[in-house]
C-alpha positions in Angstrom: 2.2 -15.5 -25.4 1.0 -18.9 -24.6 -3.1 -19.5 -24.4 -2.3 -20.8 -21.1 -3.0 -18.2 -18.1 -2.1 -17.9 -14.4 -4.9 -16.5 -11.9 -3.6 -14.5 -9.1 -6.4 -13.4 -6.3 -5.6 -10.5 -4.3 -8.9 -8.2 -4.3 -8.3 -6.0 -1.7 -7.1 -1.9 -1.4 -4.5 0.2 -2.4 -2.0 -0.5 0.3 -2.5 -4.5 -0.4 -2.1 -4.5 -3.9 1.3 -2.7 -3.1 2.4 -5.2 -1.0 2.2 -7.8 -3.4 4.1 -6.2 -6.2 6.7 -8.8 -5.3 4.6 -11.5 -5.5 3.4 -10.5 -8.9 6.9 -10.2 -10.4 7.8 -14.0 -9.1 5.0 -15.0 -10.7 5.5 -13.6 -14.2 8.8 -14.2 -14.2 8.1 -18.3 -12.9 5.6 -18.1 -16.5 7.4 -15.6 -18.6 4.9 -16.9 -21.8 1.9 -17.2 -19.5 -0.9 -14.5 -19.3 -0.6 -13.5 -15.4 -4.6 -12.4 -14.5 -5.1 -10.5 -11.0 -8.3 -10.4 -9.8 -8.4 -7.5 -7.8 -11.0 -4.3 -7.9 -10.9 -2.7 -11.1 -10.2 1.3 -8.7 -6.7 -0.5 -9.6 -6.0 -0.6 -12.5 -4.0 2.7 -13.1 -1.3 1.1 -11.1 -1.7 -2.9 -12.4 -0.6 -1.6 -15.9 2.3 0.1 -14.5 3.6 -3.4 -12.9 5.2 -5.9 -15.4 4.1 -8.5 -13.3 0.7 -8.3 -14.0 -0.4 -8.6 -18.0 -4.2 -8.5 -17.1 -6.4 -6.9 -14.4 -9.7 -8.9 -13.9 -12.0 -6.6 -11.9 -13.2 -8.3 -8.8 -15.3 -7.5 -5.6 -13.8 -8.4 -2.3 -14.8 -12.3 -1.6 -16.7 -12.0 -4.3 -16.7 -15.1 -6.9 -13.9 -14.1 -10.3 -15.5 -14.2 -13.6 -13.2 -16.4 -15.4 -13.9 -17.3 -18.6 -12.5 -19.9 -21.0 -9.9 -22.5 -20.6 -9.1 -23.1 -16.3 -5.9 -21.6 -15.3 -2.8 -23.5 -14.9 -2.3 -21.9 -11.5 -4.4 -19.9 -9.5 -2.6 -18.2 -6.1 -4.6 -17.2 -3.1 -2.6 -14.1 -2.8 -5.9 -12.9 -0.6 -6.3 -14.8 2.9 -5.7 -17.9 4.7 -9.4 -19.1 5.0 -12.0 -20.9 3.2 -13.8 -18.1 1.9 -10.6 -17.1 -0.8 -9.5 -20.9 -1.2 -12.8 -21.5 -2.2 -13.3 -18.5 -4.7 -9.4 -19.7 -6.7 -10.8 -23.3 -6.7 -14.0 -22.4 -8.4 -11.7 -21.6 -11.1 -11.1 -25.2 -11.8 -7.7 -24.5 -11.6 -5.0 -27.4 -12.1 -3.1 -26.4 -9.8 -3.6 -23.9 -6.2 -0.7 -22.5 -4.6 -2.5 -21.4 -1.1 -2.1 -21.5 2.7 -3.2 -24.5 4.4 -4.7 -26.8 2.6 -1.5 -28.8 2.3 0.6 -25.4 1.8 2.7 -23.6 4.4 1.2 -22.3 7.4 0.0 -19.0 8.3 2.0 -17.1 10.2 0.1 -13.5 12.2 3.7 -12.3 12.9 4.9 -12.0 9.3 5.3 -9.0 7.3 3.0 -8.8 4.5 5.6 -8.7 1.7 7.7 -11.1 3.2 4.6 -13.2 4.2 3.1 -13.9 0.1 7.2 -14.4 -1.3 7.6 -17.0 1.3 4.3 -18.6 -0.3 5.3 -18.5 -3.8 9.1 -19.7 -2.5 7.2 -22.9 -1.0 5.7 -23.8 -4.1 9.1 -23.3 -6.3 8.8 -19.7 -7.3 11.7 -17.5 -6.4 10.8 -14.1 -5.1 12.5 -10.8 -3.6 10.7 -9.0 -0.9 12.4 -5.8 -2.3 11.2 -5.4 -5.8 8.6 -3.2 -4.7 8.9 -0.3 -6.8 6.8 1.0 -10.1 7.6 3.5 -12.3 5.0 5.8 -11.6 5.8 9.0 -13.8 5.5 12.0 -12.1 3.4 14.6 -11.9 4.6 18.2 -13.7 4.2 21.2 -11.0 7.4 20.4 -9.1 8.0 18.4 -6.1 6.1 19.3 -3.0 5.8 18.0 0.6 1.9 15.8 0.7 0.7 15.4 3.8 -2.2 12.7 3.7 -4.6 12.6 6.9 -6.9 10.1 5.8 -7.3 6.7 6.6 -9.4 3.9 6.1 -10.7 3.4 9.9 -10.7 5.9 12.7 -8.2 3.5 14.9 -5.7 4.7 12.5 -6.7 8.1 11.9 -3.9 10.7 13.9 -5.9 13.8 14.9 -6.5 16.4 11.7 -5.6 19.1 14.0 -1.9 17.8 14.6 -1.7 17.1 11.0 -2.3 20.6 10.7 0.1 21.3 12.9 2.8 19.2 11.0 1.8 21.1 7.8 1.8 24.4 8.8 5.5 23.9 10.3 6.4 22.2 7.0 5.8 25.2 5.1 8.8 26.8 6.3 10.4 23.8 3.6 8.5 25.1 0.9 5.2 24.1 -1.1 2.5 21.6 1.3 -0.3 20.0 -0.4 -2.8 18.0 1.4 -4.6 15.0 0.1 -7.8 12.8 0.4 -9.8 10.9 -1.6 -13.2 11.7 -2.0 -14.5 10.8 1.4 -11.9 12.6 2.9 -12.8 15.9 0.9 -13.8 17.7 4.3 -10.9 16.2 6.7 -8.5 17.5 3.7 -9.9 21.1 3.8 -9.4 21.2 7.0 -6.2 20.0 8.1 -5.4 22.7 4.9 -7.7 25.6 6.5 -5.9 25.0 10.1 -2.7 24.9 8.6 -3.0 28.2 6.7 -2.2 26.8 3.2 -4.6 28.5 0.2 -7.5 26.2 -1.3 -5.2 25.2 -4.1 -3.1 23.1 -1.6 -6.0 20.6 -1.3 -5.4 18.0 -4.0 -8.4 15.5 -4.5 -7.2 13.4 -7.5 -7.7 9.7 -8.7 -5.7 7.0 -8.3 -3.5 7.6 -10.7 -3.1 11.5 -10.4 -2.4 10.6 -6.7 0.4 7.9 -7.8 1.7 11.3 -10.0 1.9 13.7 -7.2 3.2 10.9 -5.0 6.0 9.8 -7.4 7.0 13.8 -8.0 7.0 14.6 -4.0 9.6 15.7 -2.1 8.1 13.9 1.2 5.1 12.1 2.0 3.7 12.4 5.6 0.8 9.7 6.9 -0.7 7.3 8.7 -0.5 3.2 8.0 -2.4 4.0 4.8 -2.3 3.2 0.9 -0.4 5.8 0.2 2.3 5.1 3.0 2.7 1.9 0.0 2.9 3.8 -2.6 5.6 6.2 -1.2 7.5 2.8 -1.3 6.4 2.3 -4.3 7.6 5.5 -5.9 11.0 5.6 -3.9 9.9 9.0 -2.1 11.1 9.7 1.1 8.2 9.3 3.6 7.6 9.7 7.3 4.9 7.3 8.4 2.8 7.0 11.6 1.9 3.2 12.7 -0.6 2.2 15.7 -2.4 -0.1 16.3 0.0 -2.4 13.9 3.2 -2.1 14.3 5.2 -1.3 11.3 7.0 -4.9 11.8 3.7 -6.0 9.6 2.8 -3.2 7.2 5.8 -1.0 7.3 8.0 0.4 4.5 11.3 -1.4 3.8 14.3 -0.4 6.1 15.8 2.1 4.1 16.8 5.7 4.8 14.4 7.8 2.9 11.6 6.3 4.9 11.0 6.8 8.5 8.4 5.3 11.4 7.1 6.2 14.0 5.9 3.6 16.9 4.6 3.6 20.2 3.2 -0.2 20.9 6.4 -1.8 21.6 7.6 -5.4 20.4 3.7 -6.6 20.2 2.5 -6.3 16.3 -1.3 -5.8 16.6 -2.2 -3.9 20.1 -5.2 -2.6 19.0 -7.6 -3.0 16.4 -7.2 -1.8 12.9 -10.5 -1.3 12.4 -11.6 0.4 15.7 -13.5 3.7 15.3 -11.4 5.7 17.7 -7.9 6.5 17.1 -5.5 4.1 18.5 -4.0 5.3 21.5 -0.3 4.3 20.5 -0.8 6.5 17.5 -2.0 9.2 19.7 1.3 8.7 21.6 3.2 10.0 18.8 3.2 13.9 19.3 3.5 16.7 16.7 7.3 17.6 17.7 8.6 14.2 16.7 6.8 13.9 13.4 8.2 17.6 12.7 11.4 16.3 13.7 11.6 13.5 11.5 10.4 15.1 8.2 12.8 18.0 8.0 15.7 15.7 8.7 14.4 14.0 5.0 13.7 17.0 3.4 17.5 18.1 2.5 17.6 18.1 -1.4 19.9 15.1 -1.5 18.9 11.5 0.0 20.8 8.6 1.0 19.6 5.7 -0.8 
């Protein structure tokens, strides 16, 4: 591999990371005998060495300055943000070339998806890329497959209630084995939804990143909010049933296949609310119990379309 190295800046969470898998891939395969570096929070790194896109994970903070060392990179992608703040942070690289919105790049467009949105970046600047390579061979974990329902989520706009979670988990058992999940903030919320349910302490899975990618990548079905792990359903190619509001699944949703199913109350409009309110979103409180039963047991027969 050549001494020469390509920076790509995309410090952000789990859900975002997954979304640029694509834009990872066009890159390495643009600079084939290039070192491809994402800067990105080192939490990630279980997953960056399972994506041949990336040869090197360089931990970074969130608008936080990279600590690049040696030679500047031959090209450094803002893979973060459109703004000054992650424009400035890839030029401090001394970089001899940027790839970036603005700035004499494309412009930004709100209504994009996110996948589609950093291929069409990389496309502008020469690099072909395909919105659908997406997926990582995550190998899974050994117990058997099992329905994981997830009620976390990063804010409370896009939080569904834990009691209808509950709900949808104690239904689901009549399919077999539920687990719940949560990372370690979501500890309580996961015993919970698990208590209310009537599943037995062992159903509550709290497990890394990479333990989560496992159960994820062996489960039957996945059923959650717009979350990380929504991504890494995609990801993993495991059916999932997600629930979007306040941004519409235009933006953030999981490609249009038929193992994955959404559901949406906000209409044509792709952020009605705020994604970072502390209440839940009342489009997401639209969606009712029934209709997220509904739409897991008609994935959950042993053999998928693909």
């Amino acid at each position: 591999m050549s001494d020469r190295r390509v920076l790509l800046l995309r410090a952000l969470g789990l859900g975002d990371f997954l979304t640029g898998v694509p834009a990872y891939r066009a890159v390495k395969a643009a600079f084939p005998d290039r070192e491809v570096v994402l800067a990105a929070p080192a939490a990630l790194a279980p997953l960056a060495a399972r994506c041949d896109g990336i040869d090197r994970l360089l931990p970074t903070a969130e608008l936080e300055p990279v600590a690049w060392s040696g030679k500047p990179p031959e090209l450094a992608v803002d893979l973060h943000g459109n703004g000054p703040a992650s424009h400035e942070i890839v030029a401090a690289t001394g970089a001899e070339r940027l790839v970036m919105f603005g700035d004499g790049g494309p412009r930004w467009d709100d209504d994009e998806h996110e996948v589609a949105r950093w291929c069409r970046l990389l496309e502008s600047a020469g690099i072909p890329a395909d919105p659908a390579a997406l997926r990582l061979p995550i190998e899974p974990a050994p117990g058997g497959p099992a329905v994981v329902v997830h009620p976390g989520a990063a804010s409370g706009g896009r939080r569904w209630p834990p009691d209808r979670f509950a709900a949808v988990a104690r239904a689901l058992r009549a399919a077999g084995r539920v687990e719940v999940t949560g990372g370690p903030a979501e500890r309580g919320l996961a015993e919970h939804v698990a208590a209310e349910a009537g599943l037995p302490e062992s159903a509550v899975r709290r497990t890394g990143l990479a333990e989560l990618a496992a159960l994820i990548a062996a489960a039957r079905l996945v059923v959650c909010g717009d979350t990380g792990v929504a991504h890494l359903a995609t990801a993993c190619g495991t059916p999932s049933v997600t629930l979007f509001g306040p941004v519409s699944p235009a933006l953030w949703g999981p490609p249009d296949l038929p193992r994955h199913t959404v559901l949406w109350k906000g209409g044509d409009a792709g952020r009605p609310g705020d994604a970072h309110a502390a209440e839940t979103d009342p489009r997401l409180l639209a969606i009712t119990v029934p209709e997220v039963v509904d739409a897991a047991f008609a994935l959950l027969p042993e053999r998928q379309p693909t």
